[in-house]
C-alpha positions in Angstrom: 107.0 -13.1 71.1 103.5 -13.2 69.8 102.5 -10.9 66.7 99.0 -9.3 66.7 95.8 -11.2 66.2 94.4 -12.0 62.6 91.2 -9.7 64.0 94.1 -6.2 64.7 95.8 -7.7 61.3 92.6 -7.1 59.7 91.2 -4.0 61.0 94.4 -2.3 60.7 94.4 -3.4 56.9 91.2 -2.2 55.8 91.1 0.8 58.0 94.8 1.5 56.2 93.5 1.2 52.8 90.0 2.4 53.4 91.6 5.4 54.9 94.2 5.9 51.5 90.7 5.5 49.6 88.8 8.4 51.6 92.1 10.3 51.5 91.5 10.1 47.2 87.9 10.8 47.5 88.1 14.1 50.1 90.7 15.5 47.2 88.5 14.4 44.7 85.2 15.8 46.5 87.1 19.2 47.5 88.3 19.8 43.7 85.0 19.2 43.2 83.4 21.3 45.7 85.8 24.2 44.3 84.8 24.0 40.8 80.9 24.2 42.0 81.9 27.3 44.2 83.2 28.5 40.9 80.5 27.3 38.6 78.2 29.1 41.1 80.7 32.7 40.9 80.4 32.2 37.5 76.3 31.5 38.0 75.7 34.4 39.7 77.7 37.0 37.3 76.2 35.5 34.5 72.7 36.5 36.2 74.3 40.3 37.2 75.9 41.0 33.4 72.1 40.1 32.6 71.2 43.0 34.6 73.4 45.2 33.2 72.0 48.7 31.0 74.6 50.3 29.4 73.8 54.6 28.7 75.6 56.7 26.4 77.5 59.9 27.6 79.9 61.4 25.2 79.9 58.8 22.9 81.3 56.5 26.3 79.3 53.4 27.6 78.2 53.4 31.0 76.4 51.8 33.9 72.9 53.5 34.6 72.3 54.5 38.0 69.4 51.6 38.5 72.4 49.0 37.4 74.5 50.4 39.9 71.6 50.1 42.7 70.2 46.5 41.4 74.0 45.1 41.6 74.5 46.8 45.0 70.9 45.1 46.5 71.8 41.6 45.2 74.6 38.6 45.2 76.6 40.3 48.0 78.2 42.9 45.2 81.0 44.6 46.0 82.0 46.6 42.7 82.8 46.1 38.7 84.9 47.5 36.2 84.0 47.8 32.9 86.2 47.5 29.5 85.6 48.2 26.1 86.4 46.0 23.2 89.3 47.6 22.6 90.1 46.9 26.7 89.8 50.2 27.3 88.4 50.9 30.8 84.9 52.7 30.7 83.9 52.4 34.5 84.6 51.4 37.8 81.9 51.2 40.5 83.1 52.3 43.5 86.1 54.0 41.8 88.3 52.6 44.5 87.7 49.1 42.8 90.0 50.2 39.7 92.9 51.2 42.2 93.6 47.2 42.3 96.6 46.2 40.0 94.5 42.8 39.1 91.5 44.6 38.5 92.4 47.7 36.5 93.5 45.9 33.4 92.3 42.3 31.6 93.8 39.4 33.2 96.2 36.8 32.0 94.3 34.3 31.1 90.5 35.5 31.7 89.5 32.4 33.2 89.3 31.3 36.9 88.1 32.5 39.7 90.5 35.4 41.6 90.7 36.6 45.2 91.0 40.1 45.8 90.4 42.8 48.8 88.6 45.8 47.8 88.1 48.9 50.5 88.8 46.0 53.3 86.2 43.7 52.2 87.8 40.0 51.1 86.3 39.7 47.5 85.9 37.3 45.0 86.8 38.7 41.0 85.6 36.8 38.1 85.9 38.5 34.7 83.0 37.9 32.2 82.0 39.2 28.7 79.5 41.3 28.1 76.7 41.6 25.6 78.1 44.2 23.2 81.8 42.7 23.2 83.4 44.2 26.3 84.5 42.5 29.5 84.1 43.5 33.0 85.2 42.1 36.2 82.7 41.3 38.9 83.5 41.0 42.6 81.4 39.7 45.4 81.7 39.7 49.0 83.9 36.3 49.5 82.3 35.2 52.9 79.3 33.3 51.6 81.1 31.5 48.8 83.7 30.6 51.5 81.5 29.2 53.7 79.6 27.1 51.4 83.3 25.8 50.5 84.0 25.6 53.8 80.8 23.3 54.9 81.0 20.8 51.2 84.7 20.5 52.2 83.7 19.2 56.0 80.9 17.5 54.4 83.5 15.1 52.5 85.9 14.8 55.8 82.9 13.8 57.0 82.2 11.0 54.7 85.7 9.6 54.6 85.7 9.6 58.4 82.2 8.0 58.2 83.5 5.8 55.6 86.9 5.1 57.4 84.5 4.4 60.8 82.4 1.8 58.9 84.7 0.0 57.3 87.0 -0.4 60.3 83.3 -1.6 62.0 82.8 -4.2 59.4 86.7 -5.3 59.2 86.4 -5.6 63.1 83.4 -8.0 63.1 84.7 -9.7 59.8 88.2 -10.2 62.0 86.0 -11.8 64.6 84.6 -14.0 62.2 87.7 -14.8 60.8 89.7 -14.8 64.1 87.2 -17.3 65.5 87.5 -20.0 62.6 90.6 -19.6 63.0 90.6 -21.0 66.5 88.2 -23.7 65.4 90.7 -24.7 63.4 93.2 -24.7 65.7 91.1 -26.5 68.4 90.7 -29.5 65.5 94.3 -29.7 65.2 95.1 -30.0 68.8 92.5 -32.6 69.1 94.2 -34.6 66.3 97.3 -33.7 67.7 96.0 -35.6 70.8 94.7 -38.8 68.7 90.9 -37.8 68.1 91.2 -38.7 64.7 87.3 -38.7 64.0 87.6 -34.6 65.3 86.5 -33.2 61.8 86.3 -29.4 60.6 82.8 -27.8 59.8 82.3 -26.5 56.6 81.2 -22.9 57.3 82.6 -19.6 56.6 84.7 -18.0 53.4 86.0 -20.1 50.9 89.4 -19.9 52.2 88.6 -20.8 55.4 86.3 -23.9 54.2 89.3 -25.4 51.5 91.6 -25.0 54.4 89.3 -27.1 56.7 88.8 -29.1 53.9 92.3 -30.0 53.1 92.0 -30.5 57.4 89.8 -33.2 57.4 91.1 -35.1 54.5 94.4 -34.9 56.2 92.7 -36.2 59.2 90.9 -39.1 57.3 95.0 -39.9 55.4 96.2 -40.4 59.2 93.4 -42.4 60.4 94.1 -44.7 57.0 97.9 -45.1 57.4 97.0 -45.3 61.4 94.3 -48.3 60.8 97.0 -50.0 58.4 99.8 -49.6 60.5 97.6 -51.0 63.4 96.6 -53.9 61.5 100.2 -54.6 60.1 101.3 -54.7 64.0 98.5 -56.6 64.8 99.9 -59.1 62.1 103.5 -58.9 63.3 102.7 -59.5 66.5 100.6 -62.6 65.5 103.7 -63.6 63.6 106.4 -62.9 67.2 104.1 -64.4 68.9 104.1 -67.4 66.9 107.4 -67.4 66.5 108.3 -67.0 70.3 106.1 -70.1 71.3 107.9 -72.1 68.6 111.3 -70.6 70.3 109.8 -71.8 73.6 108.9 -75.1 72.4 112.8 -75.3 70.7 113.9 -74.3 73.8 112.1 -76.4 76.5 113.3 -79.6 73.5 116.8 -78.5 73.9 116.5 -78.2 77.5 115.2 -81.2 78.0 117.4 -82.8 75.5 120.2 -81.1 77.6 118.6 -82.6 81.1 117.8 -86.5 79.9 119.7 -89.3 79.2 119.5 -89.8 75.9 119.3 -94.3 76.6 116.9 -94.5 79.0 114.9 -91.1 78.9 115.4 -90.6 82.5 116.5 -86.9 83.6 120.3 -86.7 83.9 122.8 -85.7 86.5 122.2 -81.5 85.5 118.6 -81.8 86.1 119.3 -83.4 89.2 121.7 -80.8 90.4 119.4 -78.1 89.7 116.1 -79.6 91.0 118.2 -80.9 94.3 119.6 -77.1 94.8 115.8 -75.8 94.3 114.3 -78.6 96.5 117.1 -77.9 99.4 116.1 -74.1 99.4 112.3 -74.8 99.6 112.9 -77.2 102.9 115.2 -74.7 104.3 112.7 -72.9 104.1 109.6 -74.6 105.6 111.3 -77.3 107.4 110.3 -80.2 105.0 112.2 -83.0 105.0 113.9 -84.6 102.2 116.1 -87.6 100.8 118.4 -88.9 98.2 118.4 -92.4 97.0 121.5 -93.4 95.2 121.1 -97.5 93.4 123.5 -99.4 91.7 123.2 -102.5 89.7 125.0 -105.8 91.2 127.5 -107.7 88.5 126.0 -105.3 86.1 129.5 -104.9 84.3 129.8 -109.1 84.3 126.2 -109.3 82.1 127.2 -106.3 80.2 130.5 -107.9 79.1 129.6 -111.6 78.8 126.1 -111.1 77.0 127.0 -107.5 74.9 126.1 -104.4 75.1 122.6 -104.6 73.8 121.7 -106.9 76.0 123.4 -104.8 78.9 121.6 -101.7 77.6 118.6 -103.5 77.6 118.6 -104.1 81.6 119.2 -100.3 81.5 115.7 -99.2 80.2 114.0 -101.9 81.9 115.2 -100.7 85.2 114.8 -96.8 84.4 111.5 -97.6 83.2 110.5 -100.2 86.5 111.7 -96.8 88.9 110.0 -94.6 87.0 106.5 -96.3 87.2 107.4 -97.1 90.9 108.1 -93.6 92.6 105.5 -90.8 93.3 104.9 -88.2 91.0 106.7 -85.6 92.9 109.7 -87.9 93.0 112.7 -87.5 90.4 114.3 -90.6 88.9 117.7 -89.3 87.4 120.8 -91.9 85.5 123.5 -91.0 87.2 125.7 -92.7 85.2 126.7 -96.0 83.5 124.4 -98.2 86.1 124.4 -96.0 88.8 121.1 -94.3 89.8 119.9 -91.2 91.9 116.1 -91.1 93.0 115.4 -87.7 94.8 113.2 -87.9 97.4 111.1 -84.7 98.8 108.7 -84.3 101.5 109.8 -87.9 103.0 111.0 -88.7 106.4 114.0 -91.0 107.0 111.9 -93.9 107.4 110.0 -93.6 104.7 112.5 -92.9 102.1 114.5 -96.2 103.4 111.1 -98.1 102.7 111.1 -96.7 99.1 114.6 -97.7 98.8 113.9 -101.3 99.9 110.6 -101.0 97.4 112.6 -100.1 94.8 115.5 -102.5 95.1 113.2 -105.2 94.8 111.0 -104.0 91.7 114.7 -103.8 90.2 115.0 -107.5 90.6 112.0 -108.3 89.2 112.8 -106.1 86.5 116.1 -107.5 85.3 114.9 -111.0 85.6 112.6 -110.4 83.3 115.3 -109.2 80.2 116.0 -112.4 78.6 119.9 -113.8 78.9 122.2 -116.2 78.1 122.4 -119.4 79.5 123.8 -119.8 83.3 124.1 -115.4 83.4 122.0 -114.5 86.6 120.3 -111.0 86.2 121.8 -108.4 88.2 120.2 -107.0 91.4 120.3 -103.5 92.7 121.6 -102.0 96.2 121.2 -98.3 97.4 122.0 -96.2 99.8 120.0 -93.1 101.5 120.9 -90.0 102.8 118.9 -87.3 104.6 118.1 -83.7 105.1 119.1 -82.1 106.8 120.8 -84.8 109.4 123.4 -86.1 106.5 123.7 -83.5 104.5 122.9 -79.1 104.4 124.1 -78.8 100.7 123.9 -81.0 97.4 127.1 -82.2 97.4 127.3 -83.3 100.6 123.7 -85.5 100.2 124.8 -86.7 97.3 128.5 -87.6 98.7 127.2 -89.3 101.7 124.6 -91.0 99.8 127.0 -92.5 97.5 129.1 -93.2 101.3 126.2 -95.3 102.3 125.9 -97.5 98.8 129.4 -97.9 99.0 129.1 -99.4 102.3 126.3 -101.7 101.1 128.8 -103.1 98.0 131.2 -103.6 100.5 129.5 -105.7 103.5 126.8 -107.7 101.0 124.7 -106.6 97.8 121.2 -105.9 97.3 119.8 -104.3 100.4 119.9 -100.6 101.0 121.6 -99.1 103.8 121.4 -95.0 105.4 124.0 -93.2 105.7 126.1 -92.8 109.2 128.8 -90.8 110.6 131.7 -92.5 109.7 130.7 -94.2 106.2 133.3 -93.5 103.6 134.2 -94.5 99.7 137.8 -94.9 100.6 
């Protein structure tokens, strides 16, 4: 749950203490607006005692008639009493006034302004010395000095509302100001929040306001920084995976091949041949292409390689893996399967044509090993082979390569070097 806006925050403050100020200043102003009620009471008997003629009647001091008539035509008089110096009452005009406790004697202390009722009429008493020592009290009608009281007291309510108004005006559109810089604020962060790092605060408004959009931006301008350097530090690691997967890759694809050639004559070996067989069976199963294997042996291979040596026996190796390589198409796969046995895959070739390349190959075979030099009276080993075809011999790998291997089998047995298909029947055993 929300609290309220910075804008109520800040009305309610000022108003709050502009309000506890105004409270200070009506008491002040009304204190004062008293004392100049009473400075004017005081004013005004000043001006009456003035007035005052004191006769002589029996040795006793009093008020002469045209006193008594100039206090009643002026200042809203309602009566005085009159005391000696010795505080000994001499008059009282009307007589009734000296029937009032406060006014029939001196008061404790003199000063101050008093509020008294005399015949019914609310009075003000203020006792004031007179010219030849004595004292008298003085009371006025109390309605005018109570209204004047009455209008400078409404006068300040007036100005601490006013007051309390204005500034609650000014906190209002201040708030506003405030509030709305605020939500600029806000509205940067959520745009850096989002990634609009170049999204910048505007240095307007109070000082607050501009050090906090300050410390803003150069947070901002930190996070693009560490941002650019983390880019550029990903940008170099990636340079660096990158170059180490393509040497990975080129490890790998070595190792494979390593793992998928025969290491004597750099033809592939029997795993690559299994694998690019099982691929090369799927694809004709799929469109119906035909396809062949070829498996060659060498003839008295095993007589050269014992009577002339090894060398010399692994020398008619890598002249024939080198004559069958440079013979077959591109698309063709020359494999060693082992010792002097060799597998030639054949796709996209009918039957007739993959016996041709058999017979092709058998010869350039021939020529090949006649050419690898060898001891007296050895004759150079010849080659036979045997074919099988898919799909007619054989649905899987192992049965093409079984009944390949059937049909060369068949071709040692019955007379060497010429190449013979497989047929129903055929067998190693």
């Amino acid at each position: 749950m929300s609290g309220p806006s910075l804008r109520v925050r800040t009305v309610v403050l000022v108003a709050a203490t502009t309000a506890t100020a105004c409270a200070a200043l009506i008491a002040t102003g009304y204190s004062l607006s008293t004392t100049e009620v009473e400075q004017a009471v005081r004013g005004r008997a000043r001006a009456i005692v003035d007035q005052i003629e004191l006769g002589d009647s029996d040795a006793s001091p009093f008020l002469t008639q045209e006193s008594v008539r100039r206090l009643h035509d002026s200042h809203a008089f309602v009566g005085a009493v009159v005391f000696s110096p010795d505080r000994e009452m001499l008059a009282a005009i009307p007589p009734s006034v000296s029937q009032s406790p406060l006014l029939a004697g001196y008061p404790m202390p003199e000063t101050g302004l008093h509020r008294v009722e005399v015949d019914g009429v609310p009075s003000v008493a203020v006792f004031v010395p007179l010219d030849d020592g004595g004292r008298a009290w003085l009371v006025f009608d109390r309605s005018p000095y109570a209204t004047a009281h009455r209008q400078l007291r409404t006068l300040w309510i007036v100005i601490g509302v006013g007051a309390v108004l204005l500034a609650s005006l000014v906190a209002f559109a201040v708030g506003g100001g405030a509030t709305r810089r605020m939500r600029e604020l806000e509205s940067i962060v959520d745009r850096l929040g989002e990634g609009e790092l170049e999204a910048r605060v505007k240095p307007t408004g109070p000082s607050d306001v501009r050090r906090l959009g300050d410390a803003i931006n150069r947070m901002a301008t930190k996070v693009g920084q560490r941002i650019q350097r983390l880019d550029q530090e990903r940008s170099a690691l990636e340079q660096q995976v990158t170059g180490r997967t393509r040497e990975l890759e080129q490890a790998n694809r070595l190792l494979m091949d390593i793992a998928n050639r025969d290491a004597l004559t750099g033809l592939a070996n029997r795993r690559r041949l299994e694998m690019e067989l099982e691929r090369n069976i799927s694809f004709s199963k799929r469109t119906g292409q035909p396809l062949a294997v070829i498996m060659m042996d060498l003839d008295k291979f095993k007589i050269c390689n014992d009577t002339a040596g090894h060398l010399v026996g692994d020398n008619i190796l890598r002249a024939v893996a080198s004559t069958l390589r440079s013979r077959v198409r591109v698309t063709d796969l020359v494999v060693r399967w082992g010792g002097d046995e060799f597998c030639i895959l054949v796709p996209a070739t009918q039957p007739q044509g993959a016996i041709a390349a058999a017979e092709s190959l058998v010869d350039a075979v021939r020529e090949a090993t006649a050419a690898v030099p060898l001891p007296e009276g050895l004759e150079p080993p010849t080659a036979s082979a045997g074919v099988a075809c898919f799909p007619e011999d054989g649905e899987d790998p192992h049965t093409l390569i079984l009944n390949a291997d059937a049909a060369l089998y068949r071709v040692k047995a019955t007379g060497r070097g010429r190449v013979l298909r497989y047929e129903p029947g055929f067998s190693k055993d």
